[in-house]
Backbone as CSV, one residue per row, in Angstrom:
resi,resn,N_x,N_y,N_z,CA_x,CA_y,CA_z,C_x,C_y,C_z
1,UNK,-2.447,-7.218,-13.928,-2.225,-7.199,-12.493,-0.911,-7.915,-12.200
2,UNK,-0.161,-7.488,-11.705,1.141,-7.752,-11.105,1.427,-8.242,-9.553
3,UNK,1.623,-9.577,-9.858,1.723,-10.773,-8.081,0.698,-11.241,-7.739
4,UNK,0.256,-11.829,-9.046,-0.616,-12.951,-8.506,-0.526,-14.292,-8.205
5,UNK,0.498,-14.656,-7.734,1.185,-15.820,-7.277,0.778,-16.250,-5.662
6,UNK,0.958,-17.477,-4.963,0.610,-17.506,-4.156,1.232,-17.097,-2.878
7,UNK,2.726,-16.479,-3.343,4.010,-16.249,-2.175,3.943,-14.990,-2.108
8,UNK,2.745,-13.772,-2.880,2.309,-12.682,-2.904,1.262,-12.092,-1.750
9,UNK,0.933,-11.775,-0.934,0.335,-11.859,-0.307,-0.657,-10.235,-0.875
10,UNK,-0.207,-9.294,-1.055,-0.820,-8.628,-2.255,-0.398,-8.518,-3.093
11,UNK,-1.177,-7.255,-3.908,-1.199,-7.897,-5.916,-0.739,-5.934,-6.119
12,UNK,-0.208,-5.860,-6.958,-0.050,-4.274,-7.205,-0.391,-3.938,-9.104
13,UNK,-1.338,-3.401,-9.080,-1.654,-3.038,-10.482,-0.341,-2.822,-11.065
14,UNK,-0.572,-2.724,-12.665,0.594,-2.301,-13.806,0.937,-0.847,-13.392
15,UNK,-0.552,-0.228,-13.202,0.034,1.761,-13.417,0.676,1.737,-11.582
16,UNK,0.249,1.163,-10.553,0.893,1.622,-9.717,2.157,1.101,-9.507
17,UNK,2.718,-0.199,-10.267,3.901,-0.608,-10.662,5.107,0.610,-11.091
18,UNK,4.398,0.948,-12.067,5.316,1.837,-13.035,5.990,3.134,-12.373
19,UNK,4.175,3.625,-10.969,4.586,4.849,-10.573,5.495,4.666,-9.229
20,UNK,5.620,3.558,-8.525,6.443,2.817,-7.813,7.869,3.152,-7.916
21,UNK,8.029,2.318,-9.515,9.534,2.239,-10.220,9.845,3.757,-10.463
22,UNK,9.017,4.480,-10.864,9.558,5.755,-11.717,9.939,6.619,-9.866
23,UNK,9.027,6.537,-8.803,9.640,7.274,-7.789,10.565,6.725,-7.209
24,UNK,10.989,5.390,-7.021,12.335,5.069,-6.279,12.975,4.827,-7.344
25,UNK,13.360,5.322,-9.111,14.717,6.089,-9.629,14.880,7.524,-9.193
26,UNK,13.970,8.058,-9.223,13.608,9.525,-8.694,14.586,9.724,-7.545
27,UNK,14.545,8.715,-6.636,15.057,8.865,-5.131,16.295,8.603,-5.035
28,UNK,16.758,7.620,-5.869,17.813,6.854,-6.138,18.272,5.763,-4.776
29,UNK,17.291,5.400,-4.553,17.353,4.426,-2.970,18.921,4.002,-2.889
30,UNK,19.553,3.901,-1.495,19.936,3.000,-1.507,20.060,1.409,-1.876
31,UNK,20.978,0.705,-1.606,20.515,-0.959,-1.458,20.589,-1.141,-0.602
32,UNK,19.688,-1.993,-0.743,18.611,-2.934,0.260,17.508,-2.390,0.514
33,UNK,16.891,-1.167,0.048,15.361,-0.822,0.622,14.728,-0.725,-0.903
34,UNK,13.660,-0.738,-0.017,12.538,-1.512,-1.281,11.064,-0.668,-0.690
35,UNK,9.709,-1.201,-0.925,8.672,-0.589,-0.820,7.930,-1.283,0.786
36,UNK,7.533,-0.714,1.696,7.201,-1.111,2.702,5.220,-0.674,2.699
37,UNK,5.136,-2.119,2.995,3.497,-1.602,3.121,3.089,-1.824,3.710
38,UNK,1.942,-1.274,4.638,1.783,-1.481,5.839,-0.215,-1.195,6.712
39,UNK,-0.479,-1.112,7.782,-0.949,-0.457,8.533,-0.809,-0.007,9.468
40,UNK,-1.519,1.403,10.334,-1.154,1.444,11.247,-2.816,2.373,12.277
41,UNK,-2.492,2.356,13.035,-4.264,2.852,14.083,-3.900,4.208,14.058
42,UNK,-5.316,4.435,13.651,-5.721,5.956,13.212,-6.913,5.769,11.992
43,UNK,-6.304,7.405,11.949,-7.624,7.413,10.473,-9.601,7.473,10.715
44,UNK,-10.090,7.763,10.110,-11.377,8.174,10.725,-11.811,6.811,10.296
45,UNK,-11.190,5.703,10.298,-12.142,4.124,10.057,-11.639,3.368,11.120
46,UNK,-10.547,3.900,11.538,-9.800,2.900,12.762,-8.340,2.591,12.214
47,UNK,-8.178,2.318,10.815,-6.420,1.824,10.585,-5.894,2.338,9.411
48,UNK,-5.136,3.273,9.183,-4.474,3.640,7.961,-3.622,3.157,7.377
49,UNK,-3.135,3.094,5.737,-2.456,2.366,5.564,-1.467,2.865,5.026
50,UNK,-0.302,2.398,4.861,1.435,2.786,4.952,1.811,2.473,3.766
51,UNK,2.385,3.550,3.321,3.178,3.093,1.690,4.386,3.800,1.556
52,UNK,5.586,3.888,1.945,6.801,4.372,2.018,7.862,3.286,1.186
53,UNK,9.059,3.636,1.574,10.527,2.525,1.507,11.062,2.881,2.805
54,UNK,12.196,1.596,2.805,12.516,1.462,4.085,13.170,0.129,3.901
55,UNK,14.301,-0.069,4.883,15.145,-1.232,4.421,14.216,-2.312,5.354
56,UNK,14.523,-3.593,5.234,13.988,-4.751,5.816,14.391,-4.986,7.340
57,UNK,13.353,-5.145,7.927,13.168,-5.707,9.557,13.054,-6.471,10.135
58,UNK,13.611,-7.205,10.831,13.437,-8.373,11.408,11.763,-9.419,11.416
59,UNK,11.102,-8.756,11.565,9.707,-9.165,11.475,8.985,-9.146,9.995
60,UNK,9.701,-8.868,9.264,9.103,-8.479,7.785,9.361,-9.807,7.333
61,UNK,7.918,-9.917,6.147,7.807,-10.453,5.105,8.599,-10.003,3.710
62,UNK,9.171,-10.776,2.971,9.770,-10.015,2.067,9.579,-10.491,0.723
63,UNK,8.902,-10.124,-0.028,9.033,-10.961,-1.611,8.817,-9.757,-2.728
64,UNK,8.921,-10.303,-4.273,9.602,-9.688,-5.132,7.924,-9.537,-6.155
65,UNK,7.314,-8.144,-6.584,6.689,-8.032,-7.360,6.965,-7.172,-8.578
66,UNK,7.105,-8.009,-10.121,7.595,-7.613,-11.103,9.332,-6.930,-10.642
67,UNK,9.817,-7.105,-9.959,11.318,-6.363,-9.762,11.199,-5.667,-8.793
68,UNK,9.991,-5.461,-7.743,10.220,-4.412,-6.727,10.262,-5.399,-5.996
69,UNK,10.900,-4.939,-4.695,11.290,-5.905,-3.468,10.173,-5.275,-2.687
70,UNK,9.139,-6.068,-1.880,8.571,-5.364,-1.102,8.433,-5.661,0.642
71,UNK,8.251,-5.324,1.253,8.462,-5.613,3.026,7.123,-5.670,3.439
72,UNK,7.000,-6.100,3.982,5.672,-5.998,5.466,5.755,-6.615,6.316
73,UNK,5.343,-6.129,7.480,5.175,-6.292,8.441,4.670,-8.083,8.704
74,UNK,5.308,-8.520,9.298,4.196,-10.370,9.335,2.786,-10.158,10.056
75,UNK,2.549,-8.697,11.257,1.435,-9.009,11.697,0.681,-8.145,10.835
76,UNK,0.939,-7.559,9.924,0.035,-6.630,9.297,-0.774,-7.500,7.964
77,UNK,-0.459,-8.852,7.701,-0.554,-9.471,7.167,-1.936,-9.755,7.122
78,UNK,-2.413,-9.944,8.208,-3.670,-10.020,8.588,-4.721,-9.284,7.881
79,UNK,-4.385,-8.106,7.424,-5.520,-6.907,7.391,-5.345,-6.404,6.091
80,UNK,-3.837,-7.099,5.156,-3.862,-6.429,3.995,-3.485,-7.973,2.936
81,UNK,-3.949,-9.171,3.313,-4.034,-9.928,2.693,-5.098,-10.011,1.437
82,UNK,-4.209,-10.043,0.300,-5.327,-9.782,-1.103,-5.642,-8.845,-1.444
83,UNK,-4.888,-7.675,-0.784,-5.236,-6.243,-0.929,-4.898,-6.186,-2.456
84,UNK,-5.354,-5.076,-3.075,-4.425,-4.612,-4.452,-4.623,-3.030,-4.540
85,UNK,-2.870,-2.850,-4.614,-2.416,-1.797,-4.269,-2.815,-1.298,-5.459
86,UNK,-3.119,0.125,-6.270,-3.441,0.685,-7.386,-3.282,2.299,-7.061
87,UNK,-3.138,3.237,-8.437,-2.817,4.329,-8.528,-3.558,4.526,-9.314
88,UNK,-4.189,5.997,-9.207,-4.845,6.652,-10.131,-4.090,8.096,-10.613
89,UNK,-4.386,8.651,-11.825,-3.779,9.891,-12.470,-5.051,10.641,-13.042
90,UNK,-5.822,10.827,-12.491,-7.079,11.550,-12.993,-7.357,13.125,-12.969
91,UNK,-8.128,13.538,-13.565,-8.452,15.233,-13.035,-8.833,14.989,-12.054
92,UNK,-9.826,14.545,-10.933,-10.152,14.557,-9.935,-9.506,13.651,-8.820
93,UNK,-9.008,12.785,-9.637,-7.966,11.978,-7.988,-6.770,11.286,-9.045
94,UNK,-5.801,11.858,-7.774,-4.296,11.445,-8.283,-3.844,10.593,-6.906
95,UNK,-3.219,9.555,-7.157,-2.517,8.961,-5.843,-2.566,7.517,-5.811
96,UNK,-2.373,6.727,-4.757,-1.927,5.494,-4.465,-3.043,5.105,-3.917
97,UNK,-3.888,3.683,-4.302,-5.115,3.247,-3.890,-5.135,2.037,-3.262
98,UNK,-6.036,1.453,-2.381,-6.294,0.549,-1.747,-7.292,-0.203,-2.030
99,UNK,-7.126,-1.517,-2.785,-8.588,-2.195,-2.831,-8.421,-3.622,-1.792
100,UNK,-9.260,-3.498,-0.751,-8.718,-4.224,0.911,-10.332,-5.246,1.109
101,UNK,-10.072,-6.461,0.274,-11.142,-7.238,0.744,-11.451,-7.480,2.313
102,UNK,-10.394,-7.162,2.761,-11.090,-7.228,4.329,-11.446,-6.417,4.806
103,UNK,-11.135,-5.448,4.305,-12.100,-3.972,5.033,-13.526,-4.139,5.787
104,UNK,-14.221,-3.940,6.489,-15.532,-4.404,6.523,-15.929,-2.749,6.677
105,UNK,-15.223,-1.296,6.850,-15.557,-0.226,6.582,-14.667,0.465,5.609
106,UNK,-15.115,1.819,5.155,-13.699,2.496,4.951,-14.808,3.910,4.373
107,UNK,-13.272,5.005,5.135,-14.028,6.032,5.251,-14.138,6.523,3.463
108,UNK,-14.685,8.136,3.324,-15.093,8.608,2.213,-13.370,8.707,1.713
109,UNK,-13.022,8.695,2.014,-11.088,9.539,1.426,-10.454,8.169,0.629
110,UNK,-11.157,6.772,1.296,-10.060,5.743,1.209,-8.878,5.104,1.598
111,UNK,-8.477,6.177,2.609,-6.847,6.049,3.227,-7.463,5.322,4.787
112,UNK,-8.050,4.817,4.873,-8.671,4.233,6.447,-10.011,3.250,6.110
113,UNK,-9.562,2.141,6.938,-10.434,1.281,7.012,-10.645,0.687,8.577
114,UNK,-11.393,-0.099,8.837,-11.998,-0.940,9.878,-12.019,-2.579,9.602
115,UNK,-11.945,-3.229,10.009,-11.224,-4.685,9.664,-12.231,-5.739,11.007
């Protein structure tokens, strides 16, 4: 597990590390943007959650896991504290995962929770 430090506010598995790094060479980002994570209202639980790039914002949190720079939001902090971000490559599910101790719901898909 990758950022388990205390200036981490989430933790991002090894495989979703790798698939992270391998899509922003893919993209060839500019500098200064990095991985932005987030929530936002919607979703059939009440709040979906945000995984793009995007350069840094005035309101963002900003710190460094294994070499990725990552952003968030300071009030989103709230709802994705201790989260751990993870990816799966399976026959039946491929994609970017959410494990959100604060969730107190979350629908069948995973991409939406209730807090």
């Amino acid at each position: 597990m990758i950022g388990t430090d205390a200036s981490t506010p989430l933790l991002i598995s090894d495989t979703a590390a790798a698939e992270i790094r391998k899509i922003m060479d893919q993209k060839n980002l500019p500098e200064g943007f990095g991985l932005r994570v987030g929530v936002k209202g919607g979703g059939c639980s009440g709040m979906s959650y945000m995984l793009g790039f995007d350069r840094k914002r005035d309101q963002d949190l900003q710190f460094n896991v294994d070499g990725i720079t990552v952003y968030m939001d300071k009030r989103h902090g709230l709802y994705l504290m201790g989260t751990v971000v993870g990816y799966q490559d399976g026959l039946d599910a491929r994609g970017f995962t959410f494990d959100n101790p604060n969730a107190t719901q979350t629908c069948g898909c995973g991409s939406s929770f209730a807090a």
